[in-house]
PDB file of N, CA, C and O in Angstrom, chain B, residues numbered from 101:
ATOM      1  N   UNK B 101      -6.270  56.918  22.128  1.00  0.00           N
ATOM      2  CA  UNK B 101      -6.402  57.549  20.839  1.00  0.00           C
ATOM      3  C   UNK B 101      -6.568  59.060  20.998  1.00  0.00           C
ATOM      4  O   UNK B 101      -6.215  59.911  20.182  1.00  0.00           O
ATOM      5  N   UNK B 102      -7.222  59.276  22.295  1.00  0.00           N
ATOM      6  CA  UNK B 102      -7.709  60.877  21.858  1.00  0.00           C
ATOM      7  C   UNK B 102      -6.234  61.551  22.828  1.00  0.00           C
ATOM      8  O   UNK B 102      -5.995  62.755  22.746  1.00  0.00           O
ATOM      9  N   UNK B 103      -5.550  60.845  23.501  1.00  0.00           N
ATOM     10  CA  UNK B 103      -4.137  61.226  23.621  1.00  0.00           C
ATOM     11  C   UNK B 103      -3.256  62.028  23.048  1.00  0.00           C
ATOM     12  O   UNK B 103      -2.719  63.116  23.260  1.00  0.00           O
ATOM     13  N   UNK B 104      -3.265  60.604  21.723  1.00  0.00           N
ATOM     14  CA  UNK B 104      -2.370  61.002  20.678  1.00  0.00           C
ATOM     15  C   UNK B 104      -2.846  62.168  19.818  1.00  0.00           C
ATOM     16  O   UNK B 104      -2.092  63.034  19.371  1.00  0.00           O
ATOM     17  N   UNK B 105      -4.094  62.116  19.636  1.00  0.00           N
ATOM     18  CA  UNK B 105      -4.358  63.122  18.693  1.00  0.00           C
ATOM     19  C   UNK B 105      -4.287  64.481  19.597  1.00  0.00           C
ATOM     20  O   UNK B 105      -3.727  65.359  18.941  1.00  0.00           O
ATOM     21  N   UNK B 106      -4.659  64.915  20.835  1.00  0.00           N
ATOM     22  CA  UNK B 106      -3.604  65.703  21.633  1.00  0.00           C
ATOM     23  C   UNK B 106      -2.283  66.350  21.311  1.00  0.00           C
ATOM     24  O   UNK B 106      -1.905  67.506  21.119  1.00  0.00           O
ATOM     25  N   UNK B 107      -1.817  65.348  21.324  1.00  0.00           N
ATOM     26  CA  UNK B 107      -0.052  65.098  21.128  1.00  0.00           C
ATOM     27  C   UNK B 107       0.017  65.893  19.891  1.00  0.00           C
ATOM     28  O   UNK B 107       0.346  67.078  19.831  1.00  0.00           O
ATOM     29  N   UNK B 108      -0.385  64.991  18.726  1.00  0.00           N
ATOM     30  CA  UNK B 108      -0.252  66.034  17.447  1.00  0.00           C
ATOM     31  C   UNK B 108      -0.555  67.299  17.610  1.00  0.00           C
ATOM     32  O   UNK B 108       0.140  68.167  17.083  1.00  0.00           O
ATOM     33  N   UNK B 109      -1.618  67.596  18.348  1.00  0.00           N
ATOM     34  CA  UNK B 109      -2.376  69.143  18.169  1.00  0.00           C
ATOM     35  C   UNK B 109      -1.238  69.681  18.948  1.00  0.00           C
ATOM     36  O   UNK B 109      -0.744  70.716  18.499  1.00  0.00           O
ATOM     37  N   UNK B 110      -0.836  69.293  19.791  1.00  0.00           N
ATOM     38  CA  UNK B 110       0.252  70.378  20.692  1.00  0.00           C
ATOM     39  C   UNK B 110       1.170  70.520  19.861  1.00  0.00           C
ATOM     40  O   UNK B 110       1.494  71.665  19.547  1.00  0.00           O
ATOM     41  N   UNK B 111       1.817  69.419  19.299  1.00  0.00           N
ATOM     42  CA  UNK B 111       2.998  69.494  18.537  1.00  0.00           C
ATOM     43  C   UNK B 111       2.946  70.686  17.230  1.00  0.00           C
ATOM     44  O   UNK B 111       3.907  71.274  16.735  1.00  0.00           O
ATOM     45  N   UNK B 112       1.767  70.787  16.941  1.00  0.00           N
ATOM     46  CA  UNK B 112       1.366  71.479  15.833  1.00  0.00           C
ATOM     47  C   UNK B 112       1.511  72.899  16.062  1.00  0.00           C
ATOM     48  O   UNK B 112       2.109  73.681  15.323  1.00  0.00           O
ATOM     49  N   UNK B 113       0.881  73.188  17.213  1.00  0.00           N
ATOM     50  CA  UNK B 113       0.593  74.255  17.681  1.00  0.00           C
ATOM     51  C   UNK B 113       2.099  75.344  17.395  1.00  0.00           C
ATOM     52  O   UNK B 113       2.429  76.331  16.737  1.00  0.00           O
ATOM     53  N   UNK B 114       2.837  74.057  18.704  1.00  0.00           N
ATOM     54  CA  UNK B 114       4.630  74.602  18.738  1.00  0.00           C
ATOM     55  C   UNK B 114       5.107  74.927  17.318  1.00  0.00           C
ATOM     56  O   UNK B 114       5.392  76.087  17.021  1.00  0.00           O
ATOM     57  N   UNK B 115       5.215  73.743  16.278  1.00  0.00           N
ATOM     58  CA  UNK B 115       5.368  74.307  14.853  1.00  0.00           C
ATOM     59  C   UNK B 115       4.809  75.203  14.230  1.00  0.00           C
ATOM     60  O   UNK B 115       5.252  75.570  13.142  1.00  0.00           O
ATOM     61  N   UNK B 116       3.849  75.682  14.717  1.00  0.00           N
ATOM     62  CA  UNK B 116       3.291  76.811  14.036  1.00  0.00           C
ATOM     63  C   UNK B 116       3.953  78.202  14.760  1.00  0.00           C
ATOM     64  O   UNK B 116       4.233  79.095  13.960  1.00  0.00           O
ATOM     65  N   UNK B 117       4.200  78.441  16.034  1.00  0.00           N
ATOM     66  CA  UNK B 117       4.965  78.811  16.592  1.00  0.00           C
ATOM     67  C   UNK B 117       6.197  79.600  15.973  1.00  0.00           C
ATOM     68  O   UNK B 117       6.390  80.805  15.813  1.00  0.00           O
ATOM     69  N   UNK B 118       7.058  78.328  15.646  1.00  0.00           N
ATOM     70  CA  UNK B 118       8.116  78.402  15.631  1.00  0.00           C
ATOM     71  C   UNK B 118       8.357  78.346  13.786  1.00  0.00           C
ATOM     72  O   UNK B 118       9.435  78.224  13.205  1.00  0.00           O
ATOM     73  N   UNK B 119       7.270  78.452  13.297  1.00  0.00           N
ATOM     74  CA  UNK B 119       7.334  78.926  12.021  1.00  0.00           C
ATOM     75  C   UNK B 119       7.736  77.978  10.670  1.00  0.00           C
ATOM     76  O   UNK B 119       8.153  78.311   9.560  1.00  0.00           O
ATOM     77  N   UNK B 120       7.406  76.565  11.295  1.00  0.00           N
ATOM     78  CA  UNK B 120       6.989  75.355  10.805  1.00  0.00           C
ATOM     79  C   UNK B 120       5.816  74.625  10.177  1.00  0.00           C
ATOM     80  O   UNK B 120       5.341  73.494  10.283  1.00  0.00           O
ATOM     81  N   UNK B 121       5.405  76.236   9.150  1.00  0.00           N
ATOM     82  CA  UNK B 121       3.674  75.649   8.453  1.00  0.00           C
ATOM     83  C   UNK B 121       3.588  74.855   7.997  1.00  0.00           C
ATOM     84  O   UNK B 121       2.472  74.370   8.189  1.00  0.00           O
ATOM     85  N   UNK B 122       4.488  74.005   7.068  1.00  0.00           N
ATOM     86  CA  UNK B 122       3.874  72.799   6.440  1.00  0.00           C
ATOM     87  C   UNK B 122       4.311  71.863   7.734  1.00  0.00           C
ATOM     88  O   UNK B 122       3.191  71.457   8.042  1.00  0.00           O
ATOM     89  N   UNK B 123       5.176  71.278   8.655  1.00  0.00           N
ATOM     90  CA  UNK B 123       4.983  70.377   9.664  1.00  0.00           C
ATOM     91  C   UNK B 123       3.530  70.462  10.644  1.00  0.00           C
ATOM     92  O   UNK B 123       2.782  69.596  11.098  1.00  0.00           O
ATOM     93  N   UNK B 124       3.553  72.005  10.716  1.00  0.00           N
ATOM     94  CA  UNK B 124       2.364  72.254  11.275  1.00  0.00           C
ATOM     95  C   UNK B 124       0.925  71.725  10.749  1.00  0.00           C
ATOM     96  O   UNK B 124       0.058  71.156  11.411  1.00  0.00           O
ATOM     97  N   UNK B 125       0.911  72.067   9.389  1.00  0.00           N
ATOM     98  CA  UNK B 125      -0.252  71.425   9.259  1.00  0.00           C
ATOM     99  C   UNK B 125      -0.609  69.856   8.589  1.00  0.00           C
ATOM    100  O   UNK B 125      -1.743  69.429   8.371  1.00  0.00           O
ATOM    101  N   UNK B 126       0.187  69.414   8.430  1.00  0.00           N
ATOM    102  CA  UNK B 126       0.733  67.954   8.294  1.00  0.00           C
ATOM    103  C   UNK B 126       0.232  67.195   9.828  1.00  0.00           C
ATOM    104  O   UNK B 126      -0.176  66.045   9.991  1.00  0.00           O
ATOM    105  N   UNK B 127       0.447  68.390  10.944  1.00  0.00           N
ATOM    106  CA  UNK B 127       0.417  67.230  12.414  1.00  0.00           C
ATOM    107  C   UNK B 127      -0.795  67.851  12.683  1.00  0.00           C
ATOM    108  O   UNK B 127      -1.367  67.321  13.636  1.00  0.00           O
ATOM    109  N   UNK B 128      -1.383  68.767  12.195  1.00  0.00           N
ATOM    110  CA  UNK B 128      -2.889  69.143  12.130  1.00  0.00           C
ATOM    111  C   UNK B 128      -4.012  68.268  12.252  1.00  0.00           C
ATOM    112  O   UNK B 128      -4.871  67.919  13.061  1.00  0.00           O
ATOM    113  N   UNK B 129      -3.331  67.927  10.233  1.00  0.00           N
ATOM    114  CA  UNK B 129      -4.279  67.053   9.945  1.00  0.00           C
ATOM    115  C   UNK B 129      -4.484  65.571  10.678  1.00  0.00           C
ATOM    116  O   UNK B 129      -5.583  65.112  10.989  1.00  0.00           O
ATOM    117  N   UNK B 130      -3.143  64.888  10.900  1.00  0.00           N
ATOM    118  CA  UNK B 130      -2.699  63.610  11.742  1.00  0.00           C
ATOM    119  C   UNK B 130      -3.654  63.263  13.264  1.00  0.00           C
ATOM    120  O   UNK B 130      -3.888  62.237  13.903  1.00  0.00           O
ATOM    121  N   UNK B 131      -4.102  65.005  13.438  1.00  0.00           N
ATOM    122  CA  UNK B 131      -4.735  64.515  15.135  1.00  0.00           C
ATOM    123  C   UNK B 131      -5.879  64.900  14.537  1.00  0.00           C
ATOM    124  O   UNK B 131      -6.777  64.357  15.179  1.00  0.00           O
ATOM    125  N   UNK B 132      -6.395  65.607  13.566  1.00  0.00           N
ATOM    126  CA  UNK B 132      -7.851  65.429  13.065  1.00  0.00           C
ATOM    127  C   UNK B 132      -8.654  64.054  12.959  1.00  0.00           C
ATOM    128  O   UNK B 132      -9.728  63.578  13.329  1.00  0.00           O
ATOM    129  N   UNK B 133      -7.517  63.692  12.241  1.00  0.00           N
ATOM    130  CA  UNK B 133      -7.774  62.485  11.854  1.00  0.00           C
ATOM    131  C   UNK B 133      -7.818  61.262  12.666  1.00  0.00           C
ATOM    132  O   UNK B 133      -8.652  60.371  12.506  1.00  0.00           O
ATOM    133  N   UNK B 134      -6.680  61.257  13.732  1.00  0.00           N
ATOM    134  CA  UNK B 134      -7.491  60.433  15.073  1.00  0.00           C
ATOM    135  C   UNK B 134      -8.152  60.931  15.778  1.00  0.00           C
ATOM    136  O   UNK B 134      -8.351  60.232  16.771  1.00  0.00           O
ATOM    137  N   UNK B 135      -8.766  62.086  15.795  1.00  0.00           N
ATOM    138  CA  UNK B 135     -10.106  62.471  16.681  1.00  0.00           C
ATOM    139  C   UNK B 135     -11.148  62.103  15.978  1.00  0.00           C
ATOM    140  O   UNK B 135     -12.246  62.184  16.528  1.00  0.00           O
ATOM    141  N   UNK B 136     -11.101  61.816  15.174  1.00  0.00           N
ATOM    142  CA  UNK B 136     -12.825  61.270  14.293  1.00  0.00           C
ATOM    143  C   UNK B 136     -12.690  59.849  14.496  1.00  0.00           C
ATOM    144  O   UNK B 136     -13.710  59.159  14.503  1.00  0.00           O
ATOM    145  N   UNK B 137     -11.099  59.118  14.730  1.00  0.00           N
ATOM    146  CA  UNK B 137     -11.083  58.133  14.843  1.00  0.00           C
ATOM    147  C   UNK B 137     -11.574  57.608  16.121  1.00  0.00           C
ATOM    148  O   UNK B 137     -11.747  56.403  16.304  1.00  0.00           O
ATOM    149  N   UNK B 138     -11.813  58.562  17.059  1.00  0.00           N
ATOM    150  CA  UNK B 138     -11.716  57.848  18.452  1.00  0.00           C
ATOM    151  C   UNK B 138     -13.420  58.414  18.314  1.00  0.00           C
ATOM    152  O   UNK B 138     -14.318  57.631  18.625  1.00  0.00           O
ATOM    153  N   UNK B 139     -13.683  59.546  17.921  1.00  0.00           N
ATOM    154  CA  UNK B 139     -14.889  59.396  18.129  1.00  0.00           C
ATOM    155  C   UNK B 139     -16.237  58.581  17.500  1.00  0.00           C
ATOM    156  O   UNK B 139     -17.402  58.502  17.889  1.00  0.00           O
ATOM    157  N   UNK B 140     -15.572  58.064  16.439  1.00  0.00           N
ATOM    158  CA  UNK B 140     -16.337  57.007  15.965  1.00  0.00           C
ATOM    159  C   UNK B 140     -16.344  55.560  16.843  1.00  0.00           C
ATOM    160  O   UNK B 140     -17.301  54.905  17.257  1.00  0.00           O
ATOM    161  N   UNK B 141     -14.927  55.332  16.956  1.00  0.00           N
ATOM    162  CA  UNK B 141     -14.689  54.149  18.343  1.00  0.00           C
ATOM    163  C   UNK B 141     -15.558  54.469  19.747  1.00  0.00           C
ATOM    164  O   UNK B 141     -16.076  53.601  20.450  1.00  0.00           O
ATOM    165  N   UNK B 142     -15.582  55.414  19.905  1.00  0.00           N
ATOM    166  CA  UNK B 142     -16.204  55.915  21.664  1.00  0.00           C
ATOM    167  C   UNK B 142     -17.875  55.580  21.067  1.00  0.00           C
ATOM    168  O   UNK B 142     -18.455  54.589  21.511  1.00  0.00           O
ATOM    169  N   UNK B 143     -18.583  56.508  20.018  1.00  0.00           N
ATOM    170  CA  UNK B 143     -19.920  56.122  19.908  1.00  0.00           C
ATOM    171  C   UNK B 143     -20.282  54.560  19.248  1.00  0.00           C
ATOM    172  O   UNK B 143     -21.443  54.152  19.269  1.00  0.00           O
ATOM    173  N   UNK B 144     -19.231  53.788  18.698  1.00  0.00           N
ATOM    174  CA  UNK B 144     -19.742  52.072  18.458  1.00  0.00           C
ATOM    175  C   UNK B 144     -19.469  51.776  20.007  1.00  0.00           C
ATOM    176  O   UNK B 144     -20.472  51.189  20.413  1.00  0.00           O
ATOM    177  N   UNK B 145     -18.650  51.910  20.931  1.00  0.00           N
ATOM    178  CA  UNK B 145     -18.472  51.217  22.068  1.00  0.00           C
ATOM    179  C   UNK B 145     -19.876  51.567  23.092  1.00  0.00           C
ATOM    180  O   UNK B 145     -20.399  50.759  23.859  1.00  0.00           O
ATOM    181  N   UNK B 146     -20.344  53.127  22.842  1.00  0.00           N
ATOM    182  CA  UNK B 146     -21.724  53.177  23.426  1.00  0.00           C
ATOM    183  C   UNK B 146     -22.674  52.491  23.017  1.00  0.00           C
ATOM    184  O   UNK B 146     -23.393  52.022  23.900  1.00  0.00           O
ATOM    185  N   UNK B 147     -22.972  52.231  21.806  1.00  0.00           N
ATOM    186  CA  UNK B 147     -23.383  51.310  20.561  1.00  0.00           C
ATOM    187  C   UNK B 147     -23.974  50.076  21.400  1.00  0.00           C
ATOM    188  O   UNK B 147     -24.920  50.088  22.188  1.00  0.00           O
ATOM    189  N   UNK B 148     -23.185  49.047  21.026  1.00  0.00           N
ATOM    190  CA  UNK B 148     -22.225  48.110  21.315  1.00  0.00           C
ATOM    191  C   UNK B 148     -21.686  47.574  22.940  1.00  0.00           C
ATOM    192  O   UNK B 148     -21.584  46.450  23.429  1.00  0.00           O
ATOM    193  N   UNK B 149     -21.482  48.595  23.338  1.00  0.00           N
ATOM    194  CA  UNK B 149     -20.752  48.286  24.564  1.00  0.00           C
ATOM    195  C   UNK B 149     -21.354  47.459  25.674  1.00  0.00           C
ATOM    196  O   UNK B 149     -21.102  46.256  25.736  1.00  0.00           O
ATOM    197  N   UNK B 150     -21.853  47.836  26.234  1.00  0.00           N
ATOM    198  CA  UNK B 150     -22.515  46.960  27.136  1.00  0.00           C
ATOM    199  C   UNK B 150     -23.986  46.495  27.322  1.00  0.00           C
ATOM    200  O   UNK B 150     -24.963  47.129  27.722  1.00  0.00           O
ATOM    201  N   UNK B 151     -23.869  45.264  26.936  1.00  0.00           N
ATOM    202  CA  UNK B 151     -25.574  44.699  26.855  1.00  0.00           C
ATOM    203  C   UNK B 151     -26.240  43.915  27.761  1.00  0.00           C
ATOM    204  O   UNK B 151     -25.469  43.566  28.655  1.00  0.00           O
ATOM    205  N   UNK B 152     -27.310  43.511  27.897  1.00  0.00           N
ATOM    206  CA  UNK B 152     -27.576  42.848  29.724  1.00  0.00           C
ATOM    207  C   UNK B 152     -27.596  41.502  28.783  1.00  0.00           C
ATOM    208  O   UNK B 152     -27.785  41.489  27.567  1.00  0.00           O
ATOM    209  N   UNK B 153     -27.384  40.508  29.532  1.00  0.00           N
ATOM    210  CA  UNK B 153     -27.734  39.225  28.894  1.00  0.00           C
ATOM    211  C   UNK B 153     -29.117  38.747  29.049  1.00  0.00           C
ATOM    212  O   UNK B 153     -29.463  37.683  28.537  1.00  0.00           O
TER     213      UNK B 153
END
């Protein structure tokens, strides 16, 4: 997850670049939005994750 949202941010970056503001911030928002995703997943898996029996 925190890959992809990577991926977007780079991609974004280049579109902004290259003078692509609304793609740009369209793939902005896309890796914002899986970075809250993964970081909500990463702190339930600390949560959660491993328990002694």
């Amino acid at each position: 997850m925190l890959g992809w949202a990577m991926v977007f941010f780079i991609f974004a970056i280049i579109a902004g670049i290259f003078g692509f503001l609304g793609i740009a911030s369209a793939l902005a928002g896309i890796a914002k939005i899986l970075f809250v995703v993964f970081l909500v997943m990463f702190l339930v898996s600390l949560i959660f994750g491993r328990r002694r029996a």
